[in-house]
C-alpha positions in Angstrom: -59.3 -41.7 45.5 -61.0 -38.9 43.8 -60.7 -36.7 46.6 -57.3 -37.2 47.5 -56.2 -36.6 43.9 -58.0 -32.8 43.7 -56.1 -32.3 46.5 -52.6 -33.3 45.0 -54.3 -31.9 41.8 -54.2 -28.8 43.2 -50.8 -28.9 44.7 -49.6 -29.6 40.8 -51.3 -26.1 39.8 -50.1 -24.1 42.2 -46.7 -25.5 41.4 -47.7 -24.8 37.5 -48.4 -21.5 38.4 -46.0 -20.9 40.4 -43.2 -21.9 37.7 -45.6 -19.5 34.8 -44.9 -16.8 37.8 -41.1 -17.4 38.0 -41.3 -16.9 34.1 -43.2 -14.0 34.0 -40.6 -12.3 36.3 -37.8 -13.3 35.0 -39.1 -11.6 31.8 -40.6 -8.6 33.4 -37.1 -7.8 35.1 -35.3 -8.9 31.7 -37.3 -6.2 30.0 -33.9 -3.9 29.1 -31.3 -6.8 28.6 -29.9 -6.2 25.3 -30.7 -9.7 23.2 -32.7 -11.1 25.8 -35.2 -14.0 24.8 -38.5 -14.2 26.7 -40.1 -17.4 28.0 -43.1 -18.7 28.2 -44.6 -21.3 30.2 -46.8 -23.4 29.0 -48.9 -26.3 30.6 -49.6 -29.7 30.1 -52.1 -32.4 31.4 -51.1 -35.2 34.2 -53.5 -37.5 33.4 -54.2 -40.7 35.9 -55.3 -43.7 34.1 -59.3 -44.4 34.6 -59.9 -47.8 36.1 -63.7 -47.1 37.1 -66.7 -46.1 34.5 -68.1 -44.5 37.7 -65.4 -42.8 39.0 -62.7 -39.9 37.8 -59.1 -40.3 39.0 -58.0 -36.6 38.6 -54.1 -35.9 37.4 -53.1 -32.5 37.8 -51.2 -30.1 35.5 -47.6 -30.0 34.9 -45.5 -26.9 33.5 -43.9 -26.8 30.4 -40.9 -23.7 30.1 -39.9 -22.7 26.6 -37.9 -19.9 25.8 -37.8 -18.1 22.6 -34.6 -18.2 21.4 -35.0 -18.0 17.4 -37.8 -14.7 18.0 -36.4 -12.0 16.8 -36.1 -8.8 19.1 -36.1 -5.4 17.6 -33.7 -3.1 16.4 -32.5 0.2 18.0 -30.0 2.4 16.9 -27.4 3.5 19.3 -24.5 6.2 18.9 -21.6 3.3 19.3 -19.8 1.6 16.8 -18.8 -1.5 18.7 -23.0 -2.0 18.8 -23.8 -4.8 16.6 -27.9 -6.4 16.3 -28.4 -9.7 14.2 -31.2 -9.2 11.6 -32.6 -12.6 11.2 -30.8 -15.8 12.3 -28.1 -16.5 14.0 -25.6 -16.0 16.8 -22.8 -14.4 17.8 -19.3 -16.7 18.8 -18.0 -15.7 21.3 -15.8 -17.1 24.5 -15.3 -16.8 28.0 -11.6 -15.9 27.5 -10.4 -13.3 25.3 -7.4 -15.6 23.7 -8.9 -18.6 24.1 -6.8 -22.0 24.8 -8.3 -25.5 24.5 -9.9 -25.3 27.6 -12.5 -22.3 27.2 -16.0 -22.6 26.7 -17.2 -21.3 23.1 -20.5 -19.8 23.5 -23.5 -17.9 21.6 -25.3 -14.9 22.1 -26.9 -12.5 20.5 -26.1 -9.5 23.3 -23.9 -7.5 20.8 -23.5 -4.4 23.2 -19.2 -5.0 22.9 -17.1 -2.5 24.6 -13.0 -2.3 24.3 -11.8 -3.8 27.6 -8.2 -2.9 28.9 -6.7 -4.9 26.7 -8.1 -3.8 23.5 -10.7 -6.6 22.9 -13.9 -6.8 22.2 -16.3 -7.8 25.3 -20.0 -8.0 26.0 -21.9 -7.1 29.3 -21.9 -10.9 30.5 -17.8 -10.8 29.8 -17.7 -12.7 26.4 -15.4 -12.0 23.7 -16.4 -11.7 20.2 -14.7 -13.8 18.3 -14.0 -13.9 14.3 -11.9 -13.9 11.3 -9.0 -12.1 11.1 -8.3 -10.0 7.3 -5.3 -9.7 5.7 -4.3 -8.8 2.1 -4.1 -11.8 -0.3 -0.7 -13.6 -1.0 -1.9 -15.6 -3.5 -2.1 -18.2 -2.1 -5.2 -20.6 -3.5 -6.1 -22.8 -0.6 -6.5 -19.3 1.4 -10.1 -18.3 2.1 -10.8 -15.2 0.2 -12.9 -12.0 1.2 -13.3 -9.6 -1.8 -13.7 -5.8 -0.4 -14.6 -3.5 -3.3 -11.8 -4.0 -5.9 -8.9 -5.5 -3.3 -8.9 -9.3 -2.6 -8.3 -10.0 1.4 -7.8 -13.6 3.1 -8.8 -15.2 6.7 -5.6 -15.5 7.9 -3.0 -14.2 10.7 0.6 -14.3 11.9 1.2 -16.4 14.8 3.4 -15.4 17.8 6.1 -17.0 15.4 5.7 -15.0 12.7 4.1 -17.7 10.7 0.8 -17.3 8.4 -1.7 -19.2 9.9 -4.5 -19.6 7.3 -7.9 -19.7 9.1 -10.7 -22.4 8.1 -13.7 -20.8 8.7 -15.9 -24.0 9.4 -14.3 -24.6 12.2 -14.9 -23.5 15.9 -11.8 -23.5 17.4 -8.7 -21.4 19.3 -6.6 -21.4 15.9 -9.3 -21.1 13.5 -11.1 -18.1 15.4 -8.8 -15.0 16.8 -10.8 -11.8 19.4 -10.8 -8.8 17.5 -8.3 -6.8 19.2 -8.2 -2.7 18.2 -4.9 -2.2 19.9 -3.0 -4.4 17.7 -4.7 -2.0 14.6 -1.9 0.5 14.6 -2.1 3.0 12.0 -1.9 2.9 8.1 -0.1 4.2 5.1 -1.7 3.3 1.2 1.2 3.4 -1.6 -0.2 5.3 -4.5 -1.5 2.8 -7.3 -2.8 5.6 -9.6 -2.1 8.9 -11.1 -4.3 10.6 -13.6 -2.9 13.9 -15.3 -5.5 15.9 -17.7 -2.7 19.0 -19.6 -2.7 21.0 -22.0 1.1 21.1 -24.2 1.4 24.4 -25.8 1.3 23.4 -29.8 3.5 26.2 -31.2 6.8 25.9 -29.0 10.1 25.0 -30.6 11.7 21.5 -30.3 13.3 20.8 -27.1 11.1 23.1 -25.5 10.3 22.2 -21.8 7.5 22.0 -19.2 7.3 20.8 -15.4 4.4 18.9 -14.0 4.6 17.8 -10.0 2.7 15.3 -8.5 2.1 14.6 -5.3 2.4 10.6 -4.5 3.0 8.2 -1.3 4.6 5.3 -0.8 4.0 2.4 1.3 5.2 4.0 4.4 2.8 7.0 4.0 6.0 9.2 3.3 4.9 11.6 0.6 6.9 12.3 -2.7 6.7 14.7 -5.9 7.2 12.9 -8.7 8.6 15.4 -11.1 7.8 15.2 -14.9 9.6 17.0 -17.4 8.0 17.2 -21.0 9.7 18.2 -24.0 8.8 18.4 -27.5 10.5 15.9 -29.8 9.1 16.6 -32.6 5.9 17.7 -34.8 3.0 17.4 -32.6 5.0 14.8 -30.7 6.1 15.2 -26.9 8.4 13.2 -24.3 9.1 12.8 -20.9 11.6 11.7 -18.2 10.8 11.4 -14.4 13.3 12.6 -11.8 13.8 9.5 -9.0 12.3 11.1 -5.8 14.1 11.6 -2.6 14.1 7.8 -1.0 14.6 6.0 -4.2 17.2 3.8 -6.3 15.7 4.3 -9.1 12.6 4.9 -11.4 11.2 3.6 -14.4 8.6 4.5 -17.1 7.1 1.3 -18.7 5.0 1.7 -22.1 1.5 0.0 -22.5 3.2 -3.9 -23.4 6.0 -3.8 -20.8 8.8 -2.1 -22.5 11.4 0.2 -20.4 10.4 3.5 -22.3 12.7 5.7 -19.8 14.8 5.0 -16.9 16.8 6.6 -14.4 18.5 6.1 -11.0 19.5 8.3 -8.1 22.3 8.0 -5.8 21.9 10.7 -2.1 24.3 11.2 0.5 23.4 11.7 3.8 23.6 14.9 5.4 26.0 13.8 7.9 27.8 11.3 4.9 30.6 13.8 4.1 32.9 10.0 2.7 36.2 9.2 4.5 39.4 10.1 3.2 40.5 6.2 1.5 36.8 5.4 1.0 35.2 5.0 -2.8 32.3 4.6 -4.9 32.6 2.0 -7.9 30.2 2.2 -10.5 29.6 -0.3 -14.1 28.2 -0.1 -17.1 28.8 -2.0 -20.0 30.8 -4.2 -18.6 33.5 -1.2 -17.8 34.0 -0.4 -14.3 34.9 3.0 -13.2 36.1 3.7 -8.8 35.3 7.4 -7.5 38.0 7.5 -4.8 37.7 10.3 -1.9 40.7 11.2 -0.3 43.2 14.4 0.5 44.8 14.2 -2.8 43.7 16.7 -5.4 40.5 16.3 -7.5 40.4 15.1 -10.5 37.6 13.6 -11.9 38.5 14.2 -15.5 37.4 10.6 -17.7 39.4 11.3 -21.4 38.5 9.5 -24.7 40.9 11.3 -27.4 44.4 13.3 -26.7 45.8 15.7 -29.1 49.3 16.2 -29.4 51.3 19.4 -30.5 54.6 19.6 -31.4 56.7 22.1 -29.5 55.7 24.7 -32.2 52.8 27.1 -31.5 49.6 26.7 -33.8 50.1 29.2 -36.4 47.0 32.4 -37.3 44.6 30.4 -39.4 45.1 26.8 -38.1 41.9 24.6 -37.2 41.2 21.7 -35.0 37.6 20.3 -36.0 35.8 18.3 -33.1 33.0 16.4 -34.3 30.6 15.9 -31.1 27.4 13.5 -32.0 26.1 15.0 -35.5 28.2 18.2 -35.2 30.8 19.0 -36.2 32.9 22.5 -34.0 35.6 24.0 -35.7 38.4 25.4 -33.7 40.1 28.4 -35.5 43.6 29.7 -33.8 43.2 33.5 -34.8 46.1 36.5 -34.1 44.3 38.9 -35.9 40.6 38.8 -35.2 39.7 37.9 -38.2 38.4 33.6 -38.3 36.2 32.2 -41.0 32.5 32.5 -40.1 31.1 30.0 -38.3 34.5 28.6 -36.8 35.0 29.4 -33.0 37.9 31.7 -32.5 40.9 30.3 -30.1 43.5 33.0 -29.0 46.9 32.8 -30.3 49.4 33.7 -28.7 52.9 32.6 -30.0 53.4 30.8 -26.7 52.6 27.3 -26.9 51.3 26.5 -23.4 48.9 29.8 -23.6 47.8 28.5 -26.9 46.7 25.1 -26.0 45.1 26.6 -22.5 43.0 28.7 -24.8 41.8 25.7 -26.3 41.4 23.6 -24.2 39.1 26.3 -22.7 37.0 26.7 -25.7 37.0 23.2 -26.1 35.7 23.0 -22.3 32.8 25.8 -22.7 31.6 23.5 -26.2 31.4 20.3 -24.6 29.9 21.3 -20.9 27.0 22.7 -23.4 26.2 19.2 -24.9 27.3 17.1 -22.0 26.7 19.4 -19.0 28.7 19.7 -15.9 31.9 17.9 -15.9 35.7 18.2 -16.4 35.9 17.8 -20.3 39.2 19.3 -21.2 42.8 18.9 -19.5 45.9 19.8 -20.6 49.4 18.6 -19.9 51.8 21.0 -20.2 54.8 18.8 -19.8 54.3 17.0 -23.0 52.0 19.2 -25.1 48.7 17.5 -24.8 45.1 18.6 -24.3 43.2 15.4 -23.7 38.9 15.4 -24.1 36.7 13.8 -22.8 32.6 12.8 -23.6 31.6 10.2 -26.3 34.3 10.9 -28.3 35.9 8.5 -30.5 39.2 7.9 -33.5 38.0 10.1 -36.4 36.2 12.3 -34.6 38.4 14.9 -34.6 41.0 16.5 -37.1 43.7 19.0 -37.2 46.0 21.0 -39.3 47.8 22.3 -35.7 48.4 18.9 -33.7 48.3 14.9 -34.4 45.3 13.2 -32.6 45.8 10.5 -30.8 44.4 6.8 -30.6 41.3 6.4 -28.3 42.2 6.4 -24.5 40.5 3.7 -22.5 38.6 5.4 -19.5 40.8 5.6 -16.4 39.8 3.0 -13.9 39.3 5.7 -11.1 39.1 9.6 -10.2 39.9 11.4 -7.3 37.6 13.8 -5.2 38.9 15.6 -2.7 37.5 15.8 0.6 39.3 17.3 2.9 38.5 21.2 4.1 35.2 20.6 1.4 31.6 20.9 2.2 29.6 18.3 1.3 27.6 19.9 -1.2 31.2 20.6 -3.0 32.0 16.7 -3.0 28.8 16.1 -4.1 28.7 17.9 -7.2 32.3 16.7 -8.1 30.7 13.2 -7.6 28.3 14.4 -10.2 30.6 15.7 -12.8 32.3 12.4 -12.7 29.3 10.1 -13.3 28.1 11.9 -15.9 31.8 12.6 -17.2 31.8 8.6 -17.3 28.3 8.0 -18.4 29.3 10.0 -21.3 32.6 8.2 -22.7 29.9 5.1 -22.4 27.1 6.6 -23.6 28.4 9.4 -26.0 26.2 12.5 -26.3 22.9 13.0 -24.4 19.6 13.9 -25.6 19.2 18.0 -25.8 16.9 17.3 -22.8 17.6 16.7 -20.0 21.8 17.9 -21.8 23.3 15.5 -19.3 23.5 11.3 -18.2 24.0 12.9 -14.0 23.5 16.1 -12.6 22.9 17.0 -9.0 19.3 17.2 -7.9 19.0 20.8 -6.9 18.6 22.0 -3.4 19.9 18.4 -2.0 22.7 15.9 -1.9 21.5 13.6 -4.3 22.5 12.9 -7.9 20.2 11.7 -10.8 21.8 9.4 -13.7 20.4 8.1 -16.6 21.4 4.5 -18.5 21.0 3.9 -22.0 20.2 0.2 -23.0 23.0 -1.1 -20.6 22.2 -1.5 -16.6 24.2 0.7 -14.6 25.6 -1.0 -10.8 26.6 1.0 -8.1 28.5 -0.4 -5.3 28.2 1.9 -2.2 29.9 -1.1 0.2 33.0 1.2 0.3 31.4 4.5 0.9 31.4 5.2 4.0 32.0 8.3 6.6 34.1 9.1 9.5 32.1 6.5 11.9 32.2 4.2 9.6 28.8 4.2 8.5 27.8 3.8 5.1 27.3 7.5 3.4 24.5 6.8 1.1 21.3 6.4 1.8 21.3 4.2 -1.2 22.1 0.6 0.5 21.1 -2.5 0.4 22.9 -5.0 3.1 21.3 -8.4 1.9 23.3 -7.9 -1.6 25.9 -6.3 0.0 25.0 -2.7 -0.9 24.7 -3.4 -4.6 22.2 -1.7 -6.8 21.1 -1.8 -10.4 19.7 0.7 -12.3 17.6 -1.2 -15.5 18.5 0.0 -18.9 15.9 0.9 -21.4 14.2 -1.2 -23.9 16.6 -1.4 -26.6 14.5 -0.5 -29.5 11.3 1.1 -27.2 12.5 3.9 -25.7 12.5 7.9 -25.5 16.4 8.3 -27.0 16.4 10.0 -30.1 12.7 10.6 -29.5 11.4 7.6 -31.7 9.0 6.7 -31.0 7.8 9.7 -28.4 6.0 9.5 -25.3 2.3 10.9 -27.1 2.1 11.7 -30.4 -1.1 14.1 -31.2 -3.3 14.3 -33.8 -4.3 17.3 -35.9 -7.3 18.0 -33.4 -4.6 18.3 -30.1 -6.1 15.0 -28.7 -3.9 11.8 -28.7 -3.2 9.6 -31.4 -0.6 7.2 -29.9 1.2 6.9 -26.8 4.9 5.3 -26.7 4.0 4.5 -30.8 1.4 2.4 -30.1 -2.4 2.7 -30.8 -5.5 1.2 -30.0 -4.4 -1.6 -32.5 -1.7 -2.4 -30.6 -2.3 -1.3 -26.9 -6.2 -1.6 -26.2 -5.0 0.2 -22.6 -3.1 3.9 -23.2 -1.8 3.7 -19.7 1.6 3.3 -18.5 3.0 1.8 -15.6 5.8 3.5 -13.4 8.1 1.6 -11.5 10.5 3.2 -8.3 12.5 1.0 -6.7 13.1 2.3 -2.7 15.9 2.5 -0.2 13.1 4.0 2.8 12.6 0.4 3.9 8.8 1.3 1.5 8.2 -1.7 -0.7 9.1 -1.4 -4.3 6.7 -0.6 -6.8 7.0 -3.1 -9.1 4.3 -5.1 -10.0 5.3 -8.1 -7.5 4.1 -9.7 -4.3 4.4 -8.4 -0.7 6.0 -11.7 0.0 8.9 -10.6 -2.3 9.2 -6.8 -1.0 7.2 -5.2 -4.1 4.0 -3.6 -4.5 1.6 -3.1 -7.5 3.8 -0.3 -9.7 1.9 2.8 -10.5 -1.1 3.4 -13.2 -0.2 6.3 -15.1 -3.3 7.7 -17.5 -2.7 10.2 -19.5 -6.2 9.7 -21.6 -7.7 7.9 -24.0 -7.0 7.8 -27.8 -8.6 10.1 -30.1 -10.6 11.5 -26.7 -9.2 15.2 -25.7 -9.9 13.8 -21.7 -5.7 13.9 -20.6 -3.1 15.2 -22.3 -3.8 17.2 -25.5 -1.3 19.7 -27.5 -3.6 23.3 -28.4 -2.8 26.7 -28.4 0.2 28.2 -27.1 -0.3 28.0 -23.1 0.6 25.4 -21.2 -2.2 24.4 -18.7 -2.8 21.6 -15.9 -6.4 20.7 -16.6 -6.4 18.0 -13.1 -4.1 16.0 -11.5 -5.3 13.0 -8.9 -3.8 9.6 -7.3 -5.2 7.3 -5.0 -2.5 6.7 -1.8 -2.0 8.1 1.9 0.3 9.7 4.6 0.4 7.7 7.6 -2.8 7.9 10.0 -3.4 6.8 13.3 -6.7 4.6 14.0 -9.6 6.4 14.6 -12.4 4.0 14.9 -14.1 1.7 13.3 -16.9 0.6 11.0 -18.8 -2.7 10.7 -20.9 -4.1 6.9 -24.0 -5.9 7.3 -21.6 -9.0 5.9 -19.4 -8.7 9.3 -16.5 -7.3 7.7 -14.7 -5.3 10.1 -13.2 -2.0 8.6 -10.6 0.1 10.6 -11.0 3.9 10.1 -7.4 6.2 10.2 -7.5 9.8 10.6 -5.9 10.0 6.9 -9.3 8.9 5.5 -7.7 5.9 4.3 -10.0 2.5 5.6 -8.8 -1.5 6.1 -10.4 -4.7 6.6 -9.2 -6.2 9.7 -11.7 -8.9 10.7 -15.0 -10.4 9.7 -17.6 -11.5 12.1 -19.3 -14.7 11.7 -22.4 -15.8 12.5 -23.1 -19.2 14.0 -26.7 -21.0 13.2 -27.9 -24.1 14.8 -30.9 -26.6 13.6 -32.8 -25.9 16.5 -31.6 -23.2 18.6 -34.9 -23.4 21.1 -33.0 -26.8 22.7 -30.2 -24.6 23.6 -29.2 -23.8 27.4 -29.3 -20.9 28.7 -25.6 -19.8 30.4 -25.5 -16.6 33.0 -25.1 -13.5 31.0 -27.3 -13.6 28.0 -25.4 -16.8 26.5 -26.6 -20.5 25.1 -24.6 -23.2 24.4 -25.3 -26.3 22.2 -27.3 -29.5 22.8 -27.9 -32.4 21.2 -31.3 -31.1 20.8 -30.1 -27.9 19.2 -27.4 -29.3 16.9 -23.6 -28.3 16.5 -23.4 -25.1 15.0 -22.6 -24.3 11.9 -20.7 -20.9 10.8 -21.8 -19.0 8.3 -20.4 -15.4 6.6 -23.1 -12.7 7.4 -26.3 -12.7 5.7 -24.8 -16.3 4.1 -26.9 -19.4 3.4 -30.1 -18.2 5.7 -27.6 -16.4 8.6 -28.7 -13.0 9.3 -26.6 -9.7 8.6 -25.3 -7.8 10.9 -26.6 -3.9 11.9 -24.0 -2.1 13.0 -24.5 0.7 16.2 -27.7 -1.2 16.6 -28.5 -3.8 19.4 -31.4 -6.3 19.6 -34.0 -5.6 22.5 -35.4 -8.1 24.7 -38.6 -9.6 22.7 -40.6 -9.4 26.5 -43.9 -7.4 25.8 -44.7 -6.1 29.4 -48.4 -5.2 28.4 -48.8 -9.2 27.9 -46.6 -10.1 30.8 -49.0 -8.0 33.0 -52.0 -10.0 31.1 -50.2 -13.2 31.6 -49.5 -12.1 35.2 -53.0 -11.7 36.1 -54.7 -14.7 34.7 -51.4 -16.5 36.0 -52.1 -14.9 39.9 -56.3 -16.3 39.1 -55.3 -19.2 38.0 -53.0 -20.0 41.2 -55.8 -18.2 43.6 -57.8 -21.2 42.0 -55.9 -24.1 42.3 -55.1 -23.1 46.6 -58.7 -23.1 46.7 -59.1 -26.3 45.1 -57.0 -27.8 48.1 -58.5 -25.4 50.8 -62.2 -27.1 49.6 -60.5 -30.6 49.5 -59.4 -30.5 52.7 -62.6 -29.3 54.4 -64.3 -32.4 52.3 -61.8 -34.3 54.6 -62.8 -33.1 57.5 -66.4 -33.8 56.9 -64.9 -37.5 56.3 -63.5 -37.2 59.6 -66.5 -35.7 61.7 -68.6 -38.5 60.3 -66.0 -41.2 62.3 -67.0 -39.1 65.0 
């Protein structure tokens, strides 16, 4: 019996061996697999029970393969990106499909050499796809996982082929909980401008009402850049005010003080270049209730909006006879003079004799008066017919008084003006369109501010027109405005209300008209005291938050949700209280210290870049980056029990355990090394070693049956 089992003895070594010599090369040829996981074989003893004191029943030896799956390789940088190495524990997910359906075998590995395939996913050498989290920004939503990248808050979630938000639970291994990373879905990027910083210097020894211009740059959520214009004026003893000019794209724009409050607003209306209106189309515009139609047609123009008449008799105004026309807090007085000779201060007005010529001059002086506190517009017309010179503006009974004519009762706004269009260049109907706004905008609103002189103007250099609301909104309706094609002329429109838009009026009692309070008010030192009349008593934060409202298809800026078609509104610091570090009033000379903003054009993607926590950032060639994804890492109880799958891959057991996913250098997971891959842990110097004693040890156990056999043979010659 003994002899017989050395013989199968050594039949169970050289099988031993032979296994420890499979290993060996398997690891020796494994030696550059990225992530590859050496074995070793070890051995164990067959033993045969004894049944003899006197006698030894040999067993033999019996192999025992283990890989090492949880030794951890090294780390060696590479030049690409898409390279990622585990440091610690911990797997990658990935499948054999790059969407996955319910059919596809989930698998782990911890080969991270991925390369974009034709498609634009992420594959490995053995042909799995990396699979992960998809990013996007937060919608508020509470019950959404949430990934905080610097200051921004992102959630695992995506849009399905519906359109839907799917919100991803990231314990869960499965085709709707885990997406491929896929770069050519990336696209490129625009980032709105959140924040403005402006550091000045407003010359202390100007007049009031004196002016200065500060551009800068900003971008909305398109990428399409802007200049937000800034006109400063001085309102007052060490006290300064602003208003913003809407930039091209925009319905309006609004500066908001530290608590909310609508300190200054205005809107803008621009035709398109090509949106020369149709004769029998119109603009309508309300405010206050009072509605007001610009009508565009061959008749004509006449956009002249009157508030008072005066009517003369059929005598002429005789030398010395005065008309006073009281406009806001002044009062004009109109002197009809033969003689050159009118009382100082008074404003001579030809006379003639001839009653026509006579109220023609006046009407002409009255014109030049009022276009220099209202602006542009058609202020004065006279009908000849029956002896009347009607004016327009904020004008109201009692404001005017006459020894030459009777004024009339207050006339009611007209309920439409006419622009003519035909044989006129757009840039002609354009500024008639602005004369009557702000014609309009004045019988409402009464006498602007010195600065800007004017409720609309044109914007120079285009075809758009700015307009300004007191405390009432302001509606345009542009449905009716439309060109030869039929096409609406505006760029101003807005077809889910029906091409409606609202300009917001300013806080009643909070805002820059009549310069109380003002925008900054400075202390004796130049540097800031108060901004919009409040301190740090009142408003612990001096900024101020701008608001712009677009028609560009960009999402407003106004402090609301993506879901609802806004955007955070702008951050507008103009420094700190009692700290010269923004704005400050010294000297004579005005002076931009520095101006920045955050935001970004549009830019293309240009790569990408991967954190040790597996977020996934996507690089543009703006400079602007974006989470995209997050790679998880999967960790298993005992991931040695795993088997092994061609190319570099384990699945689970019930030795090894389910897996359980884990963010990035989470809860005992490793982190992730980006363009780095994990080397095979083989050691060639102690395969060789191994090899050797492994080639002995199998030269030993033939020679245990070569001896056994000839011990049989001596068996047999003894029968013989």
């Amino acid at each position: 019996m003994s002899l017989y089992g050395a013989l199968f003895s050594g039949v169970s070594g050289l099988a031993s061996q032979s296994s420890a010599m499979g290993a060996i090369a398997d690891n020796v040829t494994n030696v550059n697999t990225i992530g590859y996981k050496g074995s070793k074989v070890n051995f164990k003893t067959l033993v045969t029970k004894q049944v003899s004191l006197t006698q030894y029943s040999p067993g033999g030896v019996q192999s025992a393969p283990r890989q090492g799956v949880d030794v951890q390789g090294l780390l060696q940088a590479t030049t690409s990106s898409t390279d990622i190495g585990i440091s610690g524990q911990g797997f990658f997910i990935t499948n054999q499909a790059s969407v996955p359906s319910s059919g596809d075998l989930y698998a782990y590995t911890r080969a991270g050499s991925f390369k974009v395939d034709s498609d634009g996913y992420l594959t490995n050498v053995g042909g799995f796809y990396l699979q992960g989290w998809p990013l996007q920004t937060w919608d508020g939503t509470t019950t959404a996982s949430q990934v905080t990248v610097g200051n921004n808050t992102y959630m695992k979630a995506y849009k399905n082929d519906a359109g839907e938000i799917t919100y991803v639970n990231d314990n869960v291994i499965d085709a709707t909980n885990l997406r491929g990373l896929n770069l050519n879905t990336i696209g490129g990027t625009a980032t709105a401008t959140t924040t403005m910083s402006l550091g000045a210097n407003l010359p202390s020894g100007v007049d009031i009402n004196s002016t200065e211009k500060t551009n800068m740059l900003m971008y909305d959520s398109l990428g399409n850049a802007h200049n937000l214009n800034y006109t400063w004026f001085k309102s007052g003893t060490n006290a300064w005010g602003t208003i913003i000019e809407p930039p091209a794209g925009s319905a309006s724009v609004q500066l908001r003080d530290q608590n909310n409050g609508i300190y200054y607003s205005a809107g803008r209306l621009d035709f398109r270049d090509t949106g020369i209106p149709a004769n029998g189309s119109s603009l309508s515009f309300t405010h206050n209730a009072t509605n007001i139609a610009i009508n565009y047609s061959n008749a004509a123009t006449d956009v002249h909006v009157p508030t008072v008449e005066l009517d003369f008799t059929t005598t002429p105004p005789a030398d010395g006879d005065t008309i006073d026309v009281t406009i806001g807090t002044e009062t004009f007085t109109f002197e009809f003079d033969s003689n050159n000779s009118v009382t100082t201060g008074n404003i001579s007005v030809a006379a003639t004799g001839t009653l026509d010529t006579d109220i023609q001059n006046l009407a002409d002086q009255i014109q030049n008066t009022m276009t220099s506190k209202f602006g542009e517009g058609t202020w004065t017309q006279v009908d000849t017919a029956n002896d009347v010179v009607s004016i327009g503006g904020g004008l109201g009974v009692g404001d005017i008084t006459s020894s030459a004519a009777t004024p009339e009762a207050a006339v009611a706004a007209p309920a439409s003006v006419n622009i003519q269009v035909t044989g006129r260049s757009l840039s002609e109907i354009v500024d008639d369109t602005a004369q009557a706004i702000n014609a309009f905008l004045a019988s409402q609103q009464g006498v602007p501010p010195t600065v800007p002189g004017g409720w609309g103007s044109r914007v120079a250099g285009t075809t758009g027109i700015t307009f300004i609301p007191d405390a009432n909104d302001i509606q345009f309706d542009t449905s009716a405005l439309l060109d030869s094609n039929g096409n609406i002329a505006s760029v101003q429109q807005d077809p889910n209300t029906t091409n409606v838009f609202t300009v917001t009026g300013v806080t009643a009692t909070q805002n820059w008209l009549g310069s109380n309070p003002a925008m900054v008010e400075f202390n004796g030192d130049g540097s800031p005291d108060k901004f919009f009349g409040n301190d740090e008593a009142t408003a612990a934060d001096p900024r101020a938050r701008i608001h712009i409202d677009w028609t560009n298809g960009a999402l407003d800026m106004n402090d609301t949700t993506v879901t609802s078609g806004g955007s955070p509104a702008i951050s507008l610091f103009a420094g700190n209280y009692n700290v010269p570090d923004g704005l400050t009033q010294q000297g004579d000379a005005y002076q931009i210290n520095y101006i920045t903003q955050n935001g970004a054009k549009f830019g293309n993607f240009a790569g990408l870049s991967i954190g040790e926590d597996g977020i996934v950032q996507a690089l543009f060639d703006n400079g602007v980056t974006r989470p995209v994804f997050q790679i998880p890492i999967a960790t298993f109880v005992n991931p040695n029990a795993m088997e092994s799958l061609t190319g570099n891959a384990w699945i689970e057991t019930d030795g090894s355990g389910q897996p359980t996913v884990r963010t990035a250098g989470d809860a005992g997971a490793g982190s992730i090394a980006s363009a780095a891959l994990e080397a095979s842990t083989v050691d060639l110097g102690e395969e060789f070693t191994t090899m050797i004693t492994t080639q002995r040890a199998y030269s030993a156990a033939a020679k245990i049956i070569t001896t056994s056999d000839e011990m049989l043979d001596e068996l047999v010659r003894i029968k013989r």
